[in-house]
C-alpha positions in Angstrom: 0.0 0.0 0.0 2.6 2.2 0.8 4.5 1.7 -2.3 1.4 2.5 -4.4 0.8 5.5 -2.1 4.2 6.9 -2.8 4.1 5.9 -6.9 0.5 8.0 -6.7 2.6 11.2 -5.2 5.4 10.6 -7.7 3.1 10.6 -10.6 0.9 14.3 -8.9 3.9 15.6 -8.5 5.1 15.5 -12.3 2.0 16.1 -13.4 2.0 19.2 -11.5 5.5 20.3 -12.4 4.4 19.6 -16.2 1.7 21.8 -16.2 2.9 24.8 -14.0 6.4 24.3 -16.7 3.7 24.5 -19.4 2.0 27.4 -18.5 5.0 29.7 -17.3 6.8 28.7 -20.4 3.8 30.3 -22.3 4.5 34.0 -20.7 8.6 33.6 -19.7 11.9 32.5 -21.5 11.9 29.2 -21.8 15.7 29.3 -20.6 14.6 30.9 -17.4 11.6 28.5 -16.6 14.3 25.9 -16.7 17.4 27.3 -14.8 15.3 28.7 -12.2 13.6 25.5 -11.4 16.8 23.5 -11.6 18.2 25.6 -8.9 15.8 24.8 -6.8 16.1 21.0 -7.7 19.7 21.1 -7.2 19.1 22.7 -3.6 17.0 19.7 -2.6 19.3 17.4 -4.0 22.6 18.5 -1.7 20.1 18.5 1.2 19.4 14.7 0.2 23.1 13.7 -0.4 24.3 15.4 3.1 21.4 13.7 4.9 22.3 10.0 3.0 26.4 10.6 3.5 26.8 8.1 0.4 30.8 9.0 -1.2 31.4 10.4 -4.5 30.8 7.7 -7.3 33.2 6.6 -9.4 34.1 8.9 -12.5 31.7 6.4 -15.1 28.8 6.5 -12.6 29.1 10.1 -12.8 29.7 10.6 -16.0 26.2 8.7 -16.7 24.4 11.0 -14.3 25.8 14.4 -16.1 24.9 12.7 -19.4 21.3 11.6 -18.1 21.1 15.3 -17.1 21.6 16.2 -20.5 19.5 14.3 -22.1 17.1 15.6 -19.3 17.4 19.1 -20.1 17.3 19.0 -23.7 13.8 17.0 -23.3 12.5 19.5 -20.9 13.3 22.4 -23.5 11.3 20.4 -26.3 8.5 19.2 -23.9 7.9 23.1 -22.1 7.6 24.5 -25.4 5.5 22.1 -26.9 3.0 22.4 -23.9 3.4 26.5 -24.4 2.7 26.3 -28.3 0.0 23.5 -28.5 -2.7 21.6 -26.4 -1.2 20.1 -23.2 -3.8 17.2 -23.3 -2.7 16.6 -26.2 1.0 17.1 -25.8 1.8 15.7 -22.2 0.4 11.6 -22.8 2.8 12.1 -26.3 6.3 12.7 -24.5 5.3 10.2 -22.0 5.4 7.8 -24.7 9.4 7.8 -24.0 9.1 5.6 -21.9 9.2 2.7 -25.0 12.7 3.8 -25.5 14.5 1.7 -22.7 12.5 -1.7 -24.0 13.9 -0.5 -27.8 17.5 -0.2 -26.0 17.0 -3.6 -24.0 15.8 -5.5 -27.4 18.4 -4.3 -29.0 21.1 -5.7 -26.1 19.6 -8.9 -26.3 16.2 -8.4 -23.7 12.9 -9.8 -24.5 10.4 -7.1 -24.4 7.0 -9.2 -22.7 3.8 -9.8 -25.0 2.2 -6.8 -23.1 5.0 -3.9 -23.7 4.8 -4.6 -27.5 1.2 -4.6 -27.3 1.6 -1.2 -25.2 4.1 0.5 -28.1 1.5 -0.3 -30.5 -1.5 0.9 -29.2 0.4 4.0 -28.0 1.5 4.4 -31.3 -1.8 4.4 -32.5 -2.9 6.6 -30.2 -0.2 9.2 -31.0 -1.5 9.0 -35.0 -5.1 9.8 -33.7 -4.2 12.5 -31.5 -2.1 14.4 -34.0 -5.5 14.1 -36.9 -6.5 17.6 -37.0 -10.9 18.0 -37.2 -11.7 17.8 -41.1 -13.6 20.8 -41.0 -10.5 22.6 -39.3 -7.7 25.2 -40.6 -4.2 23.3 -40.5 -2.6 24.9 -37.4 1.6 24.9 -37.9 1.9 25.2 -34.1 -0.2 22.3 -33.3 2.0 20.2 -36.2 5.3 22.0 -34.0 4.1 20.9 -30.7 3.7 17.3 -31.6 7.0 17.1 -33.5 8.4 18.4 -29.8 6.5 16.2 -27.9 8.3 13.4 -30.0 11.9 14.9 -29.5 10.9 15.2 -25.7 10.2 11.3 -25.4 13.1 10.4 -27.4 14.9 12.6 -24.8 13.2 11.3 -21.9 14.3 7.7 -22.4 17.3 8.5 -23.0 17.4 9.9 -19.4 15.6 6.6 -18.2 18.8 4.4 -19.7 21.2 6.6 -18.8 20.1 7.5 -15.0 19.1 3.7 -13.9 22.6 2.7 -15.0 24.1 5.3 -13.2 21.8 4.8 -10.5 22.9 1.2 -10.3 26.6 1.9 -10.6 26.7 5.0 -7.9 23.9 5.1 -5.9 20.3 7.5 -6.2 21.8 10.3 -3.7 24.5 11.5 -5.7 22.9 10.4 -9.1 20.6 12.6 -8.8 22.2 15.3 -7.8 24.8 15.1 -10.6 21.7 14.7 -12.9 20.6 18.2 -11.7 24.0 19.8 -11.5 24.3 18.9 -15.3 21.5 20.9 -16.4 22.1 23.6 -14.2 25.5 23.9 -15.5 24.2 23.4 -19.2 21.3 26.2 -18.7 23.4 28.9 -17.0 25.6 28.6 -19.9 23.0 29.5 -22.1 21.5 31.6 -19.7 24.8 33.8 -19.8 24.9 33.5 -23.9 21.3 34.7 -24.5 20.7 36.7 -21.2 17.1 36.0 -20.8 14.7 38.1 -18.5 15.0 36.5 -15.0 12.5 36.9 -12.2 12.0 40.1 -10.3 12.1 39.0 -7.1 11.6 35.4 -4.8 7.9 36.3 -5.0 8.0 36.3 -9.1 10.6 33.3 -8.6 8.0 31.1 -6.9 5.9 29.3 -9.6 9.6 28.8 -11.2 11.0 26.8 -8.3 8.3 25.2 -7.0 8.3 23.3 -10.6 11.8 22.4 -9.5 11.0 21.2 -6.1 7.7 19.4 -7.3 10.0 17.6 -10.5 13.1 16.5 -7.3 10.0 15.6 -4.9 9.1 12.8 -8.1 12.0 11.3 -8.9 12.5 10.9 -5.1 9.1 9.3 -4.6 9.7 7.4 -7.9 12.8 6.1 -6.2 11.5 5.3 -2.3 8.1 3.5 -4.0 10.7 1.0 -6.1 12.3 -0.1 -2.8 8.8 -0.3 -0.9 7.1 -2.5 -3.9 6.9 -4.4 -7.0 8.5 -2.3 -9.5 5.8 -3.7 -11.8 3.2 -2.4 -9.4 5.2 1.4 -9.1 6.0 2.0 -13.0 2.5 1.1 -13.7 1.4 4.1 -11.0 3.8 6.0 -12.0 3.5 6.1 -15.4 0.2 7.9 -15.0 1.4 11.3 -14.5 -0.1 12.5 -18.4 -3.3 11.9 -16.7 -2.5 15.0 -13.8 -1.3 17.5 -16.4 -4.3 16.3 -18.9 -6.6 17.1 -16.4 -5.4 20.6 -15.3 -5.7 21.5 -19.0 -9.1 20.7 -18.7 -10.4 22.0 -15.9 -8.2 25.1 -15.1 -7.4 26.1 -19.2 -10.5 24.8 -20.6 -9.2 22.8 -23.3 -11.0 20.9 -25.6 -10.3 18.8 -28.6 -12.2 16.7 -31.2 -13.8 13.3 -30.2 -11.1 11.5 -32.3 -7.9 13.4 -30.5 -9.8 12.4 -27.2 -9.7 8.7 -28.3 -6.0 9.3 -29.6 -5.0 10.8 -25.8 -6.8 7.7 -23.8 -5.4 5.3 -26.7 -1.8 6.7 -25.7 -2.1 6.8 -22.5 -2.8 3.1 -22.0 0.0 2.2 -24.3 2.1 3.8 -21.8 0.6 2.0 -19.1 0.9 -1.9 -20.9 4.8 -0.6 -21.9 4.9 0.4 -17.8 3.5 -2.8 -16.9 5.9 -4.8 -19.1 
């Protein structure tokens, strides 16, 4: 029970982040949505390493972690702006289709995917295809066409950051992995932050959306983390996995989105994919 009660806040949580991300990104540089919210994530995450005491990892661990952060970022960037430029509910269950990409890496290492995941990648594929049908009787919308296309870069992004952090997970621990993961992207986005010199908040009070997306995105991954040690990860990634659902349901209640009949179908069609490829 526990373990499905902590999966349950892991997937609020992102759902949460996702749509606060999506919404700020619509009014604020998309650099500054992200560095601000990964310095509070990084804050959280030296709290957690002092509090665990774990030792540095080895140089590949870390290296894994960095490139996980990486990977991270650059899927955040396309999955923000996707949510700013097109429909969230249409957007969010797309990106979470990333999580076919570690069963893709372990068939190609030699792993059986189960009868279920493949099932999962082609219903979620499926889904995706109805989602992205615009109405007949509808003007072509470029942004809508945009969004998708960035919804797709975000879940190849995304599990690429699922490979990447559970072997560096395994290799160094989830303390410092994590941290390094956030450190990475921090580093990567005051870079850019100093090349294009966005506008940055006014004050905490204007910071405060910003890094609560930060500390609700850290607060995940850590419930992610605890739930896999308290239950069957079967059980937890099938929970988890139904964060989509949290951002889908904002959009529709607090933006008032709607789309066609067939899109609806599409979103519920994708969403279960991602369960079955979850449940795998």
């Amino acid at each position: 029970m526990l373990a499905v009660v902590l999966a349950f806040s892991s997937s609020l949580c992102w759902g949460l982040a996702d749509f606060l991300g999506g919404v700020q990104s619509r009014t604020r540089p998309l650099v500054t949505v992200l560095l601000v919210a990964q310095v509070a994530a990084v804050a959280i995450g030296v709290a957690y390493v002092a509090g665990a005491g774990d030792p540095f990892p080895e140089l590949g661990a870390a290296a894994l972690a960095v490139g996980a952060g990486v990977a991270g970022c650059a899927a955040l960037a396309a999955f923000y702006r996707g949510l700013a430029i097109g429909t969230m509910s249409i957007v969010a269950p797309v990106s979470a289709t990333g999580a076919a990409v570690p069963v893709l890496v372990g068939l190609a290492t030699g792993e059986r995917p189960s009868t279920i995941q493949i099932a999962g990648i082609v219903v979620a594929m499926a889904g995706i295809v109805l989602a992205a049908r615009e109405p007949a009787d509808a003007a072509p919308d470029p942004d809508v066409r945009a969004s998708l296309l960035l919804a797709g870069l975000a879940a190849v992004g995304f599990g690429t950051f699922f490979v990447l952090i559970d072997r560096a997970t395994e290799l160094g621990g989830a303390p410092w992995s994590l941290l390094l993961v956030r450190a990475g992207e921090l580093a990567l986005l005051g870079a850019l932050a100093v090349a294009s010199r966005p506008a940055m908040p006014a004050g905490l009070r204007d910071a405060g959306p910003l890094l609560a997306i930060g500390a609700l995105d850290f607060s995940a991954t850590a419930f992610f983390a605890l739930a896999t040690q308290e239950g069957l990860l079967s059980v937890v990634s099938v929970v988890g996995s139904l964060y989509p659902a949290v951002t889908v349901v904002l959009a529709r209640v607090v933006l008032a989105e709607r789309v066609a009949r067939s899109q609806e179908l599409g979103v519920a069609l994708t969403l279960a994919g991602v369960v079955a490829i979850s449940a795998g």
